[in-house]
C-alpha positions, 0 to 999 in steps of 0.5 A, spaced: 822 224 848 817 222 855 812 228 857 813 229 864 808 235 864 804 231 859 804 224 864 803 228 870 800 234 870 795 232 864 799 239 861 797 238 852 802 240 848 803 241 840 806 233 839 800 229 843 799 226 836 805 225 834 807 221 841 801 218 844 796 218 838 791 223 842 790 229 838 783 229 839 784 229 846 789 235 846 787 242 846 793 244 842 794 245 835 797 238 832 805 237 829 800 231 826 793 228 827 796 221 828 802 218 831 808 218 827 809 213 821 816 215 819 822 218 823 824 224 825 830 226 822 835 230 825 840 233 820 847 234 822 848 242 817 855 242 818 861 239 823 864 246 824 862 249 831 864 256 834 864 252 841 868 245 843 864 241 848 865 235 851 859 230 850 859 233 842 855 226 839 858 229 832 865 230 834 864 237 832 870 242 832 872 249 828 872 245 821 867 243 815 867 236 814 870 235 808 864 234 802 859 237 806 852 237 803 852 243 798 845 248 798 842 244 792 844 237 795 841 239 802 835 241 798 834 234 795 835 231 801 828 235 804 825 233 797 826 226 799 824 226 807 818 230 804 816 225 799 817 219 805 813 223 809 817 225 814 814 229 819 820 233 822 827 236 821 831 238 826 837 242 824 843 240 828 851 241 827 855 242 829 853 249 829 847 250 824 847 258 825 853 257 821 851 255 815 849 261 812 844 258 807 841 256 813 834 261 813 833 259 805 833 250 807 828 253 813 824 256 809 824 250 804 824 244 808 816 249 811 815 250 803 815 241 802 810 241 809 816 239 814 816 242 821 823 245 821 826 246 828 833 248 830 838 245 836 844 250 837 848 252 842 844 259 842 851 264 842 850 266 835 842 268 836 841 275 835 835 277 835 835 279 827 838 272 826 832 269 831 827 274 826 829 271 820 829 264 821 822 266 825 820 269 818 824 262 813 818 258 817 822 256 823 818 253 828 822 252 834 829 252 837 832 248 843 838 252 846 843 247 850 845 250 857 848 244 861 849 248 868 850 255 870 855 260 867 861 257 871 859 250 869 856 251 862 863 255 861 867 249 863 864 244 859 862 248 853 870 250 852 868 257 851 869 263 857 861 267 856 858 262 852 851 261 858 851 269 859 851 268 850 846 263 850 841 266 855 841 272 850 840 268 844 834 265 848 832 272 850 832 274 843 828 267 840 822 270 846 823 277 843 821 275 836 816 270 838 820 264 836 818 258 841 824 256 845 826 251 849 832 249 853 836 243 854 840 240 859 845 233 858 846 231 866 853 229 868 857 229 874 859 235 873 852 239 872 847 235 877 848 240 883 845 246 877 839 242 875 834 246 879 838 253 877 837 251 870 829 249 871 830 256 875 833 259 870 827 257 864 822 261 869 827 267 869 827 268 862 820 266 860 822 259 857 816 254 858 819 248 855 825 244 859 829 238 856 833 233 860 837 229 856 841 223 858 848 222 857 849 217 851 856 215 849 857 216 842 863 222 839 865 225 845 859 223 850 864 216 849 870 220 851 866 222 858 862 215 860 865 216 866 862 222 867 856 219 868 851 219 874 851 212 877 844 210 876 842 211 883 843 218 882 840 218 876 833 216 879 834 221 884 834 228 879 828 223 874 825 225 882 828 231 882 824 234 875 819 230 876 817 233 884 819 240 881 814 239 874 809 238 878 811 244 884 810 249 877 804 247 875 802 247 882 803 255 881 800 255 875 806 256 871 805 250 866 813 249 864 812 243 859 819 238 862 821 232 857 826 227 859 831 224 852 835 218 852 833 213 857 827 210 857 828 207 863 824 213 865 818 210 862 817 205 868 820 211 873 814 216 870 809 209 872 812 207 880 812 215 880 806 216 879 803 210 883 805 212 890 804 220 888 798 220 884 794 213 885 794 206 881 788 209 876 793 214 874 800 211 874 795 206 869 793 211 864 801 214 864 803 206 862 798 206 856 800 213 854 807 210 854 804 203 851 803 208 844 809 211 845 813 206 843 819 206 848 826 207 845 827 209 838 833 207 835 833 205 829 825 207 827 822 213 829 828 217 829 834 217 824 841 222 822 844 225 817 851 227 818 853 233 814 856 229 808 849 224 807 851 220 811 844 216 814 845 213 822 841 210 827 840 215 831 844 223 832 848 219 837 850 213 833 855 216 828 859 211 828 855 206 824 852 208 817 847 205 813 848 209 807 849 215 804 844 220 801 848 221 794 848 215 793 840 212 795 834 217 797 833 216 804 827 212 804 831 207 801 835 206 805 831 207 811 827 201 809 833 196 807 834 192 812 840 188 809 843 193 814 844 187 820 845 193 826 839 195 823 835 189 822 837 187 829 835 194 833 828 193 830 827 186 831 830 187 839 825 185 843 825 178 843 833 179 843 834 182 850 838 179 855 839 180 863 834 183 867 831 187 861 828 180 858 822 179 864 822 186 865 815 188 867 816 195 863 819 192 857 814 193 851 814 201 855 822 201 855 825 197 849 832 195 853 833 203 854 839 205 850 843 199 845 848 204 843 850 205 851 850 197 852 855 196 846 859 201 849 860 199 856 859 191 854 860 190 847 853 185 847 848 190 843 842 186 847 845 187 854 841 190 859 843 198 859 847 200 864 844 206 866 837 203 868 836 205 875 829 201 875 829 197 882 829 189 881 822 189 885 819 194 881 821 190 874 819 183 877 814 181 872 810 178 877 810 185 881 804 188 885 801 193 881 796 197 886 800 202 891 803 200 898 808 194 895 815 194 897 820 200 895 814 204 894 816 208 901 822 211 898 827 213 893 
């Protein structure tokens, strides 16, 4: 993730340590005190949804998969994640509200010191089921929201799913459970994006994530759904611009970008031509602890039968299973030649991604969208909209160069 509201507005937020090493410079209490030395781990609870939609990464659908982590085997996947030190689970599905053991694995994964977050659809979320994870240990929930109710309907598969979601968001609010809303761009919804960021001040939500489509489940099925890159830029722009027009009122909307690091060097020419060379140098060396992309390394997935992958979005690739080795064993085992690869990618990385300029901020952007549309795991990533003036090594950097004028 890249804080748009922490690399612009100077917005400190409760993950500082976690992504930037700065928790001594933030004023928030901190996940963590230093940047993240294990991943994040999201767990996939169950398969079955009560929604069916159309860029599910987990191919989710009305059924539990076959074998589905039991109670006591889920508890043992959190011991092990506890005892490598990870620092975050986020409960994800399929649906994870439908797991009725959910509050109790919550409640666990806080009692073994790991910071419980949920991702839901936000259509189950009453406000006792909100109280009752609040109570379990339950620090935040993300509610999907992917447009206005015409085109969250439609794309989510179910008539009343966005009037059920914004409950299930006012019901988080109620009960004072940190909520956040998520939004994956496509053609479809592009011409929502400022409703949906409307939206999160109508219903007191201070917390924007906008993620970019990545092609795994059925994300692979609706590629071309995909904003060309060109129109890509101009909603990064778009956020960026309303971001800042927030904080300027004082409403200090915390907005993260997920899934193109592409972002990373936009957020730094950006910054350039609004705020100046100094600033866009301090976002560039934040950006430099961060990391870039984090396949393979600072995020990892467990499917809902132990299956470990890359990320959530690389379903098709396990590296193990928890039944059979702790997670930290296999997450260590770079006998796994994929993931060998994407930890070893920097020096591998073709086309217009090996002299970029933004490279070490970046990392290729995503691997998994350029295995998808090239068949080449270190092809450039298709939706890098970065201009070739910008990525030019030996590119000016003080304000004023070419393409700087416009986006």
């Amino acid at each position: 993730m890249i804080s748009i509201s922490k690399l612009l507005c100077g917005l400190d937020a409760e993950s500082d340590g976690l992504r930037y090493d700065a928790a001594d410079r933030s004023a928030e209490p901190q996940i963590t005190e230093r940047k993240q030395r294990r991943p994040v781990v999201v767990w996939n609870a169950t398969k079955r949804c009560n929604l069916h939609c159309d860029h599910c990464y987990a191919g989710s659908d009305a059924d539990c998969a076959p074998g589905e982590l039991t109670t006591a085997e889920a508890k043992g996947l959190l011991d092990g994640l506890a005892d490598y030190g990870v620092p975050v689970v986020l409960f994800s599905g399929g649906e994870p509200l439908l797991r009725e053991d959910l509050p109790e694995l919550v409640a666990y994964a806080a009692d073994r010191g790991i910071r419980p977050v949920l991702s839901t659809n936000g259509t189950l979320l009453t406000r006792e089921a909100a109280a009752e994870l609040k109570a379990a240990g339950l620090k935040y929930a993300g509610v999907s929201v992917d447009g206005l109710a015409e085109r969250n309907d439609a794309f989510r598969g179910r008539e009343g799913a966005f009037d059920a979601a914004v409950r299930g968001i006012e019901a988080c609010l109620d009960v004072g459970l940190k909520t956040g809303l998520r939004y994956t761009i496509t053609e479809a919804n592009a011409p929502d994006l400022e409703g949906v960021v409307d939206l999160l001040a109508d219903v007191g939500v201070d917390r924007f994530c906008f993620y970019h489509l990545d092609y795994g489940g059925r994300g692979a099925d609706i590629a071309d759904a995909d904003l060309p890159p060109e129109r890509k830029r101009e909603a990064v722009r778009t956020l960026c611009d309303l971001t800042r027009e927030y904080h300027a009122r004082g409403e200090e909307i915390e907005t993260l970008l997920v899934g193109n690091y592409a972002d990373a060097g936009y957020l730094v020419e950006y910054a350039r031509r609004e705020l100046g060379a100094d600033h866009a140098e301090r976002i560039r060396a934040y950006l430099e602890r961060n990391g870039g992309d984090p396949a393979g390394e600072r995020v990892a997935d467990v499917d809902p039968v132990g299956n470990v992958h890359l990320t959530q979005f690389w379903q098709g690739h396990a590296l193990g299973n928890v039944r059979d080795r702790p997670f930290a064993a296999i997450w260590e085992d770079e006998a796994d030649p994929l993931l060998s690869a994407l930890r070893d990618r920097d020096g591998r990385l073709g086309g217009r991604c090996a002299e970029c300029r933004y490279r070490s901020i970046c990392r290729g952007g995503s691997r998994l969208r350029a295995l998808r549309t090239t068949g080449d795991l270190f092809a450039p990533d298709p939706q890098c909209y970065l201009r070739e003036e910008e990525i030019a090594p030996d590119a000016a950097t003080p304000a004023g160069r070419a393409g700087d004028a416009a986006d």
